[in-house]
PDB file of N, CA, C and O in Angstrom:
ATOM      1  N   UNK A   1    -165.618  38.840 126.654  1.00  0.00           N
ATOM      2  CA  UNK A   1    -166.879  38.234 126.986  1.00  0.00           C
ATOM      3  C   UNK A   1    -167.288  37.287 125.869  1.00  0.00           C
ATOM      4  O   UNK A   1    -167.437  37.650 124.702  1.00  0.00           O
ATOM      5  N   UNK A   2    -167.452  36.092 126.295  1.00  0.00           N
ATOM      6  CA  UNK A   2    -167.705  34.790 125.267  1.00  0.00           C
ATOM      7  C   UNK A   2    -169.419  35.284 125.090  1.00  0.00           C
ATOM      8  O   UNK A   2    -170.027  35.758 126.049  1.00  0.00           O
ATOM      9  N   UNK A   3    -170.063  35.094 123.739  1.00  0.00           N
ATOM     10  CA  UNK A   3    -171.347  34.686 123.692  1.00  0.00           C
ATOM     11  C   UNK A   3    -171.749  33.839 122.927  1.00  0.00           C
ATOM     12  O   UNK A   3    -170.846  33.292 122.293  1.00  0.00           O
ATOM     13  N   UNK A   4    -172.963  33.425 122.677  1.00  0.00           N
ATOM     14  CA  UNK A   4    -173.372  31.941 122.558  1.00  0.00           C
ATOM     15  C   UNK A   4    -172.808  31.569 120.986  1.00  0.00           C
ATOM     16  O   UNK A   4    -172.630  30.409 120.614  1.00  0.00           O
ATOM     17  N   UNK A   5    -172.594  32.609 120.248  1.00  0.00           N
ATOM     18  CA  UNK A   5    -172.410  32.067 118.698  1.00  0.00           C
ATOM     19  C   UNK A   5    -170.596  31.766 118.781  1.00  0.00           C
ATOM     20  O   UNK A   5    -169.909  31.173 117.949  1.00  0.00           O
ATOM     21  N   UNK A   6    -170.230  32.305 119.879  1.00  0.00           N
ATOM     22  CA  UNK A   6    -168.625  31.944 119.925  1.00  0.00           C
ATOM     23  C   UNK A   6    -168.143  30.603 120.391  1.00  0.00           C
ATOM     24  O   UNK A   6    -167.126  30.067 119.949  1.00  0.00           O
ATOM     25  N   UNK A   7    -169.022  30.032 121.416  1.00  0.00           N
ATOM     26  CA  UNK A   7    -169.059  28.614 122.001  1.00  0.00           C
ATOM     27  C   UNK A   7    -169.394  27.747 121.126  1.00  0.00           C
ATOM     28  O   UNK A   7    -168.748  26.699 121.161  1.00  0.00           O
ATOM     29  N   UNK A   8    -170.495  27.874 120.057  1.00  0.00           N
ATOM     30  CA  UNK A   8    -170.877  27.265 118.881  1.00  0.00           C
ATOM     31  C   UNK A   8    -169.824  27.182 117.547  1.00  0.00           C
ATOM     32  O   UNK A   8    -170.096  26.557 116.522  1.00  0.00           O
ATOM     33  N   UNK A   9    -168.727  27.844 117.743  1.00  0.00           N
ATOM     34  CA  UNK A   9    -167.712  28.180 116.311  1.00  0.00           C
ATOM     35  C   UNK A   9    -167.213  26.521 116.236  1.00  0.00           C
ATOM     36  O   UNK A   9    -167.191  25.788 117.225  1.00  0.00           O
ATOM     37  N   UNK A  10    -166.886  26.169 115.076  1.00  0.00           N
ATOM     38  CA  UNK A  10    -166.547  24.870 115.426  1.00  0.00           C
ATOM     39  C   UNK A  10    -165.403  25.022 113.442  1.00  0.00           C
ATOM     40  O   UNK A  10    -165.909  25.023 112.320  1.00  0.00           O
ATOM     41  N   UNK A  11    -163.941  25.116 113.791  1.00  0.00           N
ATOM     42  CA  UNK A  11    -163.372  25.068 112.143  1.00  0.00           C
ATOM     43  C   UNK A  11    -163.458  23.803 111.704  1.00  0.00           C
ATOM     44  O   UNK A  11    -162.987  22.828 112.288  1.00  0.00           O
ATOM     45  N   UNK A  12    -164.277  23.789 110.295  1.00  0.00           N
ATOM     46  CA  UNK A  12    -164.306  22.916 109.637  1.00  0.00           C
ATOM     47  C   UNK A  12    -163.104  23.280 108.592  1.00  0.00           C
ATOM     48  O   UNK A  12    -163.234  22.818 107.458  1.00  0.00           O
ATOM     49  N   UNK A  13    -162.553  23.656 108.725  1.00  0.00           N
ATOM     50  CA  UNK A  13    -161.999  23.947 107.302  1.00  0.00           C
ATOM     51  C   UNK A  13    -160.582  23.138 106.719  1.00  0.00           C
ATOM     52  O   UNK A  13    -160.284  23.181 105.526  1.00  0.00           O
ATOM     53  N   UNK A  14    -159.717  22.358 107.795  1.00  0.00           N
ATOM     54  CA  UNK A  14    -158.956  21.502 107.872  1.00  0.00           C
ATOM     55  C   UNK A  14    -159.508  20.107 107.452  1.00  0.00           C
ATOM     56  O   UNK A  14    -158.751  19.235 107.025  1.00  0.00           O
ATOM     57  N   UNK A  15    -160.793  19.933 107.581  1.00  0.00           N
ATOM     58  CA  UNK A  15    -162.044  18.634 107.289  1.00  0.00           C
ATOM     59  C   UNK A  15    -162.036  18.164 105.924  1.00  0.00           C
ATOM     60  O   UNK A  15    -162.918  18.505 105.136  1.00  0.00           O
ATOM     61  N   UNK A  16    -161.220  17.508 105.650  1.00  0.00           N
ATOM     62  CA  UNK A  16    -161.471  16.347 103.931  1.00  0.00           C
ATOM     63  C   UNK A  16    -162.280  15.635 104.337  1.00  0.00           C
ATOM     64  O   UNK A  16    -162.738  15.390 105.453  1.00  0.00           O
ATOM     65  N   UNK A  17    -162.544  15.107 102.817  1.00  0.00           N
ATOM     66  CA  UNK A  17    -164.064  13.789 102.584  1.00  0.00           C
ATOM     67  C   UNK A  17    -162.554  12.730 102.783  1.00  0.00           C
ATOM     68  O   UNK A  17    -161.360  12.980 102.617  1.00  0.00           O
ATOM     69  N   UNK A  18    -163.413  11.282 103.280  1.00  0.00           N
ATOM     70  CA  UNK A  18    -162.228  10.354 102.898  1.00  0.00           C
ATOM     71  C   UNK A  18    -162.252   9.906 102.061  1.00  0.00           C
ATOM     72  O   UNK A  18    -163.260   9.314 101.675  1.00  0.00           O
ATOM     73  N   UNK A  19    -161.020   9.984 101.299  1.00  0.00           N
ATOM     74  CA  UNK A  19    -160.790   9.539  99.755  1.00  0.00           C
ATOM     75  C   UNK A  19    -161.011   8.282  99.453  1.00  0.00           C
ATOM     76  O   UNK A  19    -160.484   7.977  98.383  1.00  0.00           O
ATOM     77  N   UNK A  20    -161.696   7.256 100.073  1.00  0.00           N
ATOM     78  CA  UNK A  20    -161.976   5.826  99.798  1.00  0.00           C
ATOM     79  C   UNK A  20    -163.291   6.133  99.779  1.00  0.00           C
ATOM     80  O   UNK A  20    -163.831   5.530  98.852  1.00  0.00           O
ATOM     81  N   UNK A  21    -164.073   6.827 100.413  1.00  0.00           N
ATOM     82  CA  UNK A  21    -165.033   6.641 100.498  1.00  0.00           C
ATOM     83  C   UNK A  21    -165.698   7.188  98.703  1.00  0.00           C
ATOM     84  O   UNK A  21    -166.322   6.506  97.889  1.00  0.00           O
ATOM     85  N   UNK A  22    -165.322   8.380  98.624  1.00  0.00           N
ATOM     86  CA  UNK A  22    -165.180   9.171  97.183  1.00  0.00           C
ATOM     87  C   UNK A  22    -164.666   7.958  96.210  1.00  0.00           C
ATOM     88  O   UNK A  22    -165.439   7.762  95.272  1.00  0.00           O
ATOM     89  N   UNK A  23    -164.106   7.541  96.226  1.00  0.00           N
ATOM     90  CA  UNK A  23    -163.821   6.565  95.268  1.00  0.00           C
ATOM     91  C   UNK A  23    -164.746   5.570  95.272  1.00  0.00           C
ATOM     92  O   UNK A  23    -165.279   5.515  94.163  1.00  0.00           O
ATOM     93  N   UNK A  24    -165.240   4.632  96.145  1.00  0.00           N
ATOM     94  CA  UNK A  24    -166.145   3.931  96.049  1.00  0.00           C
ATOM     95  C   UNK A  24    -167.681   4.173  95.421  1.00  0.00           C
ATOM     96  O   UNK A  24    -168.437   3.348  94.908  1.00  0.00           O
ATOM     97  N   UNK A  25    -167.886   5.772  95.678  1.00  0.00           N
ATOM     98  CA  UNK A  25    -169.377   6.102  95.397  1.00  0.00           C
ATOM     99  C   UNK A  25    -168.671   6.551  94.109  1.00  0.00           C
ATOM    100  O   UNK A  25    -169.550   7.325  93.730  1.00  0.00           O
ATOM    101  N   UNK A  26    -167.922   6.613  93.356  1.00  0.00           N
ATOM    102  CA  UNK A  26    -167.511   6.980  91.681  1.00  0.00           C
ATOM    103  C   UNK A  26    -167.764   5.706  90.929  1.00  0.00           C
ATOM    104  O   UNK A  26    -168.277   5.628  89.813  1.00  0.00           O
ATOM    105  N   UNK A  27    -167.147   4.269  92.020  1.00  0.00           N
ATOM    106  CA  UNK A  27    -166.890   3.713  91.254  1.00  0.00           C
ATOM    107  C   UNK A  27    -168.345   2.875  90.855  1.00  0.00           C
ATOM    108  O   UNK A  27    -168.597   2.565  89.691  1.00  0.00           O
ATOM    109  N   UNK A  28    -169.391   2.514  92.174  1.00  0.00           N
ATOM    110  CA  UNK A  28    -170.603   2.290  92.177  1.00  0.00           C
ATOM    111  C   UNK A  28    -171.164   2.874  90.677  1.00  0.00           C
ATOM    112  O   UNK A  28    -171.540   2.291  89.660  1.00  0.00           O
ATOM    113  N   UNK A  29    -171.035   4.310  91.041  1.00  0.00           N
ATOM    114  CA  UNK A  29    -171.484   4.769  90.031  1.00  0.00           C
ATOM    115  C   UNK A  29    -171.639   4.970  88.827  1.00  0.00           C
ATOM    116  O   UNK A  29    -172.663   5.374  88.277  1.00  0.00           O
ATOM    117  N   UNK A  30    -169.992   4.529  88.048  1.00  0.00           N
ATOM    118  CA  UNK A  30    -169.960   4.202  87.147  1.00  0.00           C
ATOM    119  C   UNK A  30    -170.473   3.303  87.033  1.00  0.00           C
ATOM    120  O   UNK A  30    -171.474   3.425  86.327  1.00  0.00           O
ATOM    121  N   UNK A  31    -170.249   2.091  87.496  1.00  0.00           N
ATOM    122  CA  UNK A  31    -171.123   0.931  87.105  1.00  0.00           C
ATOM    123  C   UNK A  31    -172.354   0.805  86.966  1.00  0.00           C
ATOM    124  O   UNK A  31    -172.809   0.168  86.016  1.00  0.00           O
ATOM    125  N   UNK A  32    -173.289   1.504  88.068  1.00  0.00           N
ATOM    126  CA  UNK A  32    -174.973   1.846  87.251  1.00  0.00           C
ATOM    127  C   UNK A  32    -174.499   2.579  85.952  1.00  0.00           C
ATOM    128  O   UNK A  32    -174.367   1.665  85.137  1.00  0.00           O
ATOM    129  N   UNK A  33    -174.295   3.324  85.565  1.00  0.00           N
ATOM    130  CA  UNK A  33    -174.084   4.039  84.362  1.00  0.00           C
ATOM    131  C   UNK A  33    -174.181   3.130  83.344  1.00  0.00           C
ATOM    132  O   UNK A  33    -175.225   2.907  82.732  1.00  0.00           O
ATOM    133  N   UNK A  34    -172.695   2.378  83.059  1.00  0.00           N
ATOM    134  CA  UNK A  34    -172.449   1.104  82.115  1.00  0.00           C
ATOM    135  C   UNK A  34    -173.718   0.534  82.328  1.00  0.00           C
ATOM    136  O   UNK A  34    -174.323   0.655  81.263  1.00  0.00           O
ATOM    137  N   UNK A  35    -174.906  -0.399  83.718  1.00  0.00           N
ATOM    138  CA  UNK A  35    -174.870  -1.524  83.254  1.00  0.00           C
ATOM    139  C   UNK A  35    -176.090  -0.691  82.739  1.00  0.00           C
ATOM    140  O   UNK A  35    -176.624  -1.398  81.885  1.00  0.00           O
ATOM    141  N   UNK A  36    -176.724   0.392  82.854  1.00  0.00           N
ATOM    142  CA  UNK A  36    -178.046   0.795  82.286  1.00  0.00           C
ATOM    143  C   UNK A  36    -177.791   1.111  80.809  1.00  0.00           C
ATOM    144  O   UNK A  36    -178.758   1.333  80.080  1.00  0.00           O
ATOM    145  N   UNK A  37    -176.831   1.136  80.439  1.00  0.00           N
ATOM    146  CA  UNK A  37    -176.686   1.176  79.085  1.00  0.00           C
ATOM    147  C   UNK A  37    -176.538   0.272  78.260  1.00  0.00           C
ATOM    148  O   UNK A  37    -176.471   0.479  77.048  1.00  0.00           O
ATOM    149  N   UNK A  38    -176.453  -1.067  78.900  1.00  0.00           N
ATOM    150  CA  UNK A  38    -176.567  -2.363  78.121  1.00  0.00           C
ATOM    151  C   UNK A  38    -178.168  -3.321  78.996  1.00  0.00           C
ATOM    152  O   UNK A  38    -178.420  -4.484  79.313  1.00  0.00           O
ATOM    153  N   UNK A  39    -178.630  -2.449  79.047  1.00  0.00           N
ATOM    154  CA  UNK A  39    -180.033  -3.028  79.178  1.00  0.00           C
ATOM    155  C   UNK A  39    -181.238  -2.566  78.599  1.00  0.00           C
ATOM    156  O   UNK A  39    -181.656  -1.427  78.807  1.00  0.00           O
ATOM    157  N   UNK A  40    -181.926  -3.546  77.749  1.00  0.00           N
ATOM    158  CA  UNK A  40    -183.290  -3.373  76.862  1.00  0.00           C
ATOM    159  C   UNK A  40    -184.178  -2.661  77.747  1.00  0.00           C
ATOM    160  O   UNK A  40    -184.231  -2.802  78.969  1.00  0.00           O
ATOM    161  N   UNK A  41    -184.962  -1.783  76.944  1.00  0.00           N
ATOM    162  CA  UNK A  41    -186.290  -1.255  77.320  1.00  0.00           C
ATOM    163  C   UNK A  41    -187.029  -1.618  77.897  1.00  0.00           C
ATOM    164  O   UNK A  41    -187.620  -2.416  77.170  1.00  0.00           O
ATOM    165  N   UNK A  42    -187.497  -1.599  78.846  1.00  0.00           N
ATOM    166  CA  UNK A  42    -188.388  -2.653  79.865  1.00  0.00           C
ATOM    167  C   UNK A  42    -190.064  -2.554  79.045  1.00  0.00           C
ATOM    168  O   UNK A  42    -190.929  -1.678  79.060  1.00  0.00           O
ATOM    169  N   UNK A  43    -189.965  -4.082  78.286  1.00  0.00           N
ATOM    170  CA  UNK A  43    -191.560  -3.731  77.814  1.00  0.00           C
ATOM    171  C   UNK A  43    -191.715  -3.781  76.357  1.00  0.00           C
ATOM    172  O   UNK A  43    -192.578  -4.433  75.769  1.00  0.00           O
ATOM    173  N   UNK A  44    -190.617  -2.882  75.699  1.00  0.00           N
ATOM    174  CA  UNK A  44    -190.743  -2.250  74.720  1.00  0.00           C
ATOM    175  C   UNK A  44    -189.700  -2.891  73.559  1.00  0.00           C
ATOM    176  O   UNK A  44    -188.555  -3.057  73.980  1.00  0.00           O
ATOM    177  N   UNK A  45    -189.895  -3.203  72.412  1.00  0.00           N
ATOM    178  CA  UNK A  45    -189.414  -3.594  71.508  1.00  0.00           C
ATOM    179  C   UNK A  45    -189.384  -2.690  70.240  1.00  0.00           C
ATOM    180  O   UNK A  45    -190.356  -2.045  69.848  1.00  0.00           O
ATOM    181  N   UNK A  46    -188.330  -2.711  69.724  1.00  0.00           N
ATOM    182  CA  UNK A  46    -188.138  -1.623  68.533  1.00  0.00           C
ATOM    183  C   UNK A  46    -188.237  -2.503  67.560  1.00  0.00           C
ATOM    184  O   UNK A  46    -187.644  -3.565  67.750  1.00  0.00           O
ATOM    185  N   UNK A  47    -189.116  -2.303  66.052  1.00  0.00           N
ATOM    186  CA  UNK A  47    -189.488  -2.935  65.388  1.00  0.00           C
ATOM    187  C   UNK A  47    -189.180  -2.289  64.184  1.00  0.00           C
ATOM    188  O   UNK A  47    -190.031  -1.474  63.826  1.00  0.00           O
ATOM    189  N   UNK A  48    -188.081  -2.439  63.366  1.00  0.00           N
ATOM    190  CA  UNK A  48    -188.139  -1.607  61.977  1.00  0.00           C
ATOM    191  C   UNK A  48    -189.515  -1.747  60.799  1.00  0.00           C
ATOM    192  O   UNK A  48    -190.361  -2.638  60.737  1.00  0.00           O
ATOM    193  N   UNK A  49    -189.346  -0.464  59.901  1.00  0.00           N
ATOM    194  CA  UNK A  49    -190.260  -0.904  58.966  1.00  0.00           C
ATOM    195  C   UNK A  49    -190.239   0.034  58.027  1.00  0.00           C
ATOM    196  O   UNK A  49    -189.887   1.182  58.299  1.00  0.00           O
ATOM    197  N   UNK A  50    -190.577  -0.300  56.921  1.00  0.00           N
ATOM    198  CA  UNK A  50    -190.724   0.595  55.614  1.00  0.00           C
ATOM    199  C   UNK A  50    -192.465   1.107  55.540  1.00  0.00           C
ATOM    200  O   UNK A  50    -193.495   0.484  55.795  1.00  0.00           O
ATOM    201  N   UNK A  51    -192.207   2.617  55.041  1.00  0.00           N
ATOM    202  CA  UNK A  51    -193.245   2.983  55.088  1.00  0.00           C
ATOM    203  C   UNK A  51    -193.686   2.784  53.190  1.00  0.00           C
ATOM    204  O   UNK A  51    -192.954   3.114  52.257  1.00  0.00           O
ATOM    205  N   UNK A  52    -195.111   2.142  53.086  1.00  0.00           N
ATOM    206  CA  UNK A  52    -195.292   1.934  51.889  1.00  0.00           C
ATOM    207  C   UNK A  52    -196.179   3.067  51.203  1.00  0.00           C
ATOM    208  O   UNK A  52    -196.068   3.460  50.041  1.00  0.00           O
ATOM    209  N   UNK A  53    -197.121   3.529  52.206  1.00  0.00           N
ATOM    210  CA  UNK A  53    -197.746   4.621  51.634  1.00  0.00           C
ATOM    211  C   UNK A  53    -198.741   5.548  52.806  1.00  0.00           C
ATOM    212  O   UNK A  53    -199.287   4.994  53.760  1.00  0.00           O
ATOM    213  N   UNK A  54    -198.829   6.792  52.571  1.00  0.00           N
ATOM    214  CA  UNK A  54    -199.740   7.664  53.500  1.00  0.00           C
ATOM    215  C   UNK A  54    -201.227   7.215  53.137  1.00  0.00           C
ATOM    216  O   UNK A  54    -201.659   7.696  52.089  1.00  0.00           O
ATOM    217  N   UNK A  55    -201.871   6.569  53.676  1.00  0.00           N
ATOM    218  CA  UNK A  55    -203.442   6.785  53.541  1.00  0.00           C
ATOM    219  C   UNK A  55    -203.873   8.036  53.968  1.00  0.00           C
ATOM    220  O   UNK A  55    -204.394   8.611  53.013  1.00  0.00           O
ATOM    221  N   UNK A  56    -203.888   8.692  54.943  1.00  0.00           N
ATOM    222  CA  UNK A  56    -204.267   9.808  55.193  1.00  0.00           C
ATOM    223  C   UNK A  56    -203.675  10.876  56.196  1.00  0.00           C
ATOM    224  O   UNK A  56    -203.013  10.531  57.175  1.00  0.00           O
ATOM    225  N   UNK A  57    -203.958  12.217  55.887  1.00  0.00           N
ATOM    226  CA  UNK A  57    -203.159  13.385  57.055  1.00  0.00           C
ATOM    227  C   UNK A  57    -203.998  13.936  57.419  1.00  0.00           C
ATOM    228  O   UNK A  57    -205.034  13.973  56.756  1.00  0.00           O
ATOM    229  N   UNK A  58    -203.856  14.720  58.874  1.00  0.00           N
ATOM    230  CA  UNK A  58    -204.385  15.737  59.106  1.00  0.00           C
ATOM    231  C   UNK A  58    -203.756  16.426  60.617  1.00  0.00           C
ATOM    232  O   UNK A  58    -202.876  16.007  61.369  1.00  0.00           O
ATOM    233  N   UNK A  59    -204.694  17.754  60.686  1.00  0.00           N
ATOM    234  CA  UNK A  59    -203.580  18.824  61.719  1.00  0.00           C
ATOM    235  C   UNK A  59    -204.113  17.883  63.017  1.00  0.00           C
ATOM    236  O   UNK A  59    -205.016  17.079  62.785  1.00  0.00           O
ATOM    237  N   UNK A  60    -203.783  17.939  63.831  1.00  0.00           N
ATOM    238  CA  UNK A  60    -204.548  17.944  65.197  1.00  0.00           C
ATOM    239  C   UNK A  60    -203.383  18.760  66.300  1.00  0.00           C
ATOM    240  O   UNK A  60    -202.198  19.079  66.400  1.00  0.00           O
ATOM    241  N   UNK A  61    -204.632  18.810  66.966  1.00  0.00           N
ATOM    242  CA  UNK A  61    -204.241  20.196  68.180  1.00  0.00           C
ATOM    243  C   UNK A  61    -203.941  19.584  69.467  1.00  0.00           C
ATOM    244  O   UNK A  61    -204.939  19.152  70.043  1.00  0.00           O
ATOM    245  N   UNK A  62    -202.373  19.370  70.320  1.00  0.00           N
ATOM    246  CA  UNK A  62    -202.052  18.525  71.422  1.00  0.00           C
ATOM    247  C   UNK A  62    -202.341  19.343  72.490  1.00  0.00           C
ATOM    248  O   UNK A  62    -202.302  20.512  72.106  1.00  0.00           O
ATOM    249  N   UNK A  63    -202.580  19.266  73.508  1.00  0.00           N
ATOM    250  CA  UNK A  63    -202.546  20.372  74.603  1.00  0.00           C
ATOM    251  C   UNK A  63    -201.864  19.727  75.410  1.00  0.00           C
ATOM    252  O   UNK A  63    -202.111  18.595  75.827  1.00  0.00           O
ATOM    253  N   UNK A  64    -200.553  20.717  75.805  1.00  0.00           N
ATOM    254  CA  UNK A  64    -199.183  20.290  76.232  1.00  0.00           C
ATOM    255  C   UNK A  64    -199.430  21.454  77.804  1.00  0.00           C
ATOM    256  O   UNK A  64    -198.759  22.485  77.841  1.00  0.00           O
ATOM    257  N   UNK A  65    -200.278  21.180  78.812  1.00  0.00           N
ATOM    258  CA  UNK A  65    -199.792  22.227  80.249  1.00  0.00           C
ATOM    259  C   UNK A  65    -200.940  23.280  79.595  1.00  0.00           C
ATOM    260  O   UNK A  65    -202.031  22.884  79.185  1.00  0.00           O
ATOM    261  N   UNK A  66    -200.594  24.400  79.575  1.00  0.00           N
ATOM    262  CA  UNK A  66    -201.193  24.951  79.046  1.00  0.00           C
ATOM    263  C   UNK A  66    -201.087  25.961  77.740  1.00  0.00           C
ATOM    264  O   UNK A  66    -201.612  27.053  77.522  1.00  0.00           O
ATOM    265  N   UNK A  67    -200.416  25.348  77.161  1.00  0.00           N
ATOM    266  CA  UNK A  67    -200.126  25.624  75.543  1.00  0.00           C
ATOM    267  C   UNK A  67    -200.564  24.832  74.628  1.00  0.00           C
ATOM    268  O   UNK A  67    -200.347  23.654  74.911  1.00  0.00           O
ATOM    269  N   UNK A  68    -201.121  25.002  73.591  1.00  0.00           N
ATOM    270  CA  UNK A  68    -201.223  23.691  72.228  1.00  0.00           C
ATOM    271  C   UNK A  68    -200.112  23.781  71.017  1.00  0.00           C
ATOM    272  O   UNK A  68    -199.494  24.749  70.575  1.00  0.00           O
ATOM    273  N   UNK A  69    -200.103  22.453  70.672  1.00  0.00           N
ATOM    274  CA  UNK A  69    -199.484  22.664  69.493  1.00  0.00           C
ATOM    275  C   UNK A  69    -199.845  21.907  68.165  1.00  0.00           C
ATOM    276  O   UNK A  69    -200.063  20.704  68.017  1.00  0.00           O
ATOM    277  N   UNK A  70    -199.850  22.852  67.297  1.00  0.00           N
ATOM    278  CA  UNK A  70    -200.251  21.934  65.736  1.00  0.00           C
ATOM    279  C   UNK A  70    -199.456  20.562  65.290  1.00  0.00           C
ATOM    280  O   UNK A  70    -198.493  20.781  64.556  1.00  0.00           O
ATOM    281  N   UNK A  71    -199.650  19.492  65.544  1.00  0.00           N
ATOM    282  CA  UNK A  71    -198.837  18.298  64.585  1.00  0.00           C
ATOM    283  C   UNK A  71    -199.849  18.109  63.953  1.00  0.00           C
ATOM    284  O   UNK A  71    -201.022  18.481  63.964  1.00  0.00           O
ATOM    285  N   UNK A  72    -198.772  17.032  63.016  1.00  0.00           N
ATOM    286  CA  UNK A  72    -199.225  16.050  62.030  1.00  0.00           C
ATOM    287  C   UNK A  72    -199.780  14.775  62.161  1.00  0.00           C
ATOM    288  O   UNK A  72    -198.802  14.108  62.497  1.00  0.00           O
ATOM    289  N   UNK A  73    -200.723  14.029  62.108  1.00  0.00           N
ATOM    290  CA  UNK A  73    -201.487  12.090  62.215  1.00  0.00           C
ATOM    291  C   UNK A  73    -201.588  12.150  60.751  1.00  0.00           C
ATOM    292  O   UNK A  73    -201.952  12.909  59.853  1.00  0.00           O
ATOM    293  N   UNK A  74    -200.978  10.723  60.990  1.00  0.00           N
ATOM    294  CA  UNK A  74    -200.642  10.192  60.163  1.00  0.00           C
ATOM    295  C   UNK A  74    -201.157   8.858  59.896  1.00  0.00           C
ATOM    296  O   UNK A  74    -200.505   7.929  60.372  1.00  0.00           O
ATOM    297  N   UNK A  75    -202.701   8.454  58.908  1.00  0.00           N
ATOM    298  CA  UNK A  75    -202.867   6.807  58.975  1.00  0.00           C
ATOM    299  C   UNK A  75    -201.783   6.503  57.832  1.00  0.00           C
ATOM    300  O   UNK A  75    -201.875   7.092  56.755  1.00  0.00           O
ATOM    301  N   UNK A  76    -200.598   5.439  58.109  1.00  0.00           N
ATOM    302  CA  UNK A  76    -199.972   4.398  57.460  1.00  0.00           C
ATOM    303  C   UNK A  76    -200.039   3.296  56.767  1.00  0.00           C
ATOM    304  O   UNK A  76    -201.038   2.696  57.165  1.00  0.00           O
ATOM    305  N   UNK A  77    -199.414   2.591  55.785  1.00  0.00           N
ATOM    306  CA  UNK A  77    -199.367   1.265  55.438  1.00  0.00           C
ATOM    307  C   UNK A  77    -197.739   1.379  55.340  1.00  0.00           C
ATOM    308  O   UNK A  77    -196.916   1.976  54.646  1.00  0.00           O
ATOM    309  N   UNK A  78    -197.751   0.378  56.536  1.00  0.00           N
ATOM    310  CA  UNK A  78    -196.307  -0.043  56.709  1.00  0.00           C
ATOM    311  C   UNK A  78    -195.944  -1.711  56.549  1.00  0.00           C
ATOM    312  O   UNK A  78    -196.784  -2.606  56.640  1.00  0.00           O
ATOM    313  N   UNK A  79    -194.684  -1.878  56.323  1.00  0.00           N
ATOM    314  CA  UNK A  79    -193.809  -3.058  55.781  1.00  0.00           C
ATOM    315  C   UNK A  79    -193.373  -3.568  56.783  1.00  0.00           C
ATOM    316  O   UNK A  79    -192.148  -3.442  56.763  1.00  0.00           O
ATOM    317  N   UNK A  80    -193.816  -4.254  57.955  1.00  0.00           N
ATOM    318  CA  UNK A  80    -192.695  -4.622  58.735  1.00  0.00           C
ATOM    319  C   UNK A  80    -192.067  -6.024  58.572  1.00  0.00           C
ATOM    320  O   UNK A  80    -192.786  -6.951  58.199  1.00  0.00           O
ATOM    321  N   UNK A  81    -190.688  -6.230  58.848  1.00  0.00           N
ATOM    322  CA  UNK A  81    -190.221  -7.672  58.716  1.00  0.00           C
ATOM    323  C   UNK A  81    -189.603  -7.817  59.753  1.00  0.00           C
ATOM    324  O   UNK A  81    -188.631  -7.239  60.239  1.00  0.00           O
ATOM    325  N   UNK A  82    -190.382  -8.831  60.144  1.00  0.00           N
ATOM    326  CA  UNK A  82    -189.613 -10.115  61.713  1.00  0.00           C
ATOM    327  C   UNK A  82    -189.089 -11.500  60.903  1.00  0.00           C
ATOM    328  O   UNK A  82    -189.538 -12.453  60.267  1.00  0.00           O
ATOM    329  N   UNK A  83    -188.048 -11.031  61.295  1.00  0.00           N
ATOM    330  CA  UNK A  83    -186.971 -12.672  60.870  1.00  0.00           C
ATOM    331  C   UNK A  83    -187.872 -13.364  59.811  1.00  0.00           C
ATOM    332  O   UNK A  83    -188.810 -14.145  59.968  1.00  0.00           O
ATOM    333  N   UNK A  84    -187.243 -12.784  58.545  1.00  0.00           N
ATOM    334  CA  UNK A  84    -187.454 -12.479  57.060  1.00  0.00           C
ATOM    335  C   UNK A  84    -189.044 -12.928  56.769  1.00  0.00           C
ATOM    336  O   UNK A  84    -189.309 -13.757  55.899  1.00  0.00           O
ATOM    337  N   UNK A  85    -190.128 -12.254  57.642  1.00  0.00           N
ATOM    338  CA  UNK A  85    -191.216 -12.456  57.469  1.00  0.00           C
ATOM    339  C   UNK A  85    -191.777 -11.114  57.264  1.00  0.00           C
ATOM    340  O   UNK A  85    -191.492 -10.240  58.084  1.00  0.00           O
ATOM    341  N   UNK A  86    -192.607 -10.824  56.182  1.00  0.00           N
ATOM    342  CA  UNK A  86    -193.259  -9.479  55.809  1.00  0.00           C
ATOM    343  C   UNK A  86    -194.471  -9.500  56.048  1.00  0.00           C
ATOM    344  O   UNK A  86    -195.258 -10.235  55.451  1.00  0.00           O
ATOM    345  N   UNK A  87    -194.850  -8.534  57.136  1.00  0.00           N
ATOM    346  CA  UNK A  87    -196.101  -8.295  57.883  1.00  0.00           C
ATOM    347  C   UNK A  87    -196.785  -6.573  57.261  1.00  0.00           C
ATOM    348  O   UNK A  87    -196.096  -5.556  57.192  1.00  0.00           O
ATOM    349  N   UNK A  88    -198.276  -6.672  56.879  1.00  0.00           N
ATOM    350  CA  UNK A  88    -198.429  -5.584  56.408  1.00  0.00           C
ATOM    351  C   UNK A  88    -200.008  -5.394  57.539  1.00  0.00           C
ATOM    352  O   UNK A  88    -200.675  -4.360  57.499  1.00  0.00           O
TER     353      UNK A  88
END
């Protein structure tokens, strides 16, 4: 006697992905990979600089979700140089 989950059996198990297709979504993929890794920060510029001295510290309290945590602020006097120009 057939019942309904036996009419429904269907073997997948002979069933491969097609191997072009797998290759193509690797290879896509690598390539986002590479090209996001040779592309600048959208916005954002990294600016070196020497730190010349702490004007002032203190604790302050972040509230991260619902935990805090103690860091450090920090007012600075910093050195920065853009194409051999010294900005303070």
């Amino acid at each position: 006697m057939d019942t309904l989950a036996d009419n429904n059996y269907h073997d997948h198990s002979g069933d491969k992905p097609n191997k072009w297709i797998v290759v193509i979504i690797l290879i896509i993929s690598l390539a986002g990979i590479i090209y996001s890794f040779f592309q600048k920060p959208a916005g954002k510029d990294v600016i070196s600089g020497k730190v010349l001295e702490i004007l002032s510290e203190k604790d302050a309290i972040l509230d991260i979700g619902n935990m805090n945590k103690i860091v450090k602020e920090q007012d600075l006097l910093v050195e920065i140089t853009i194409k051999s120009e010294k900005k303070k």
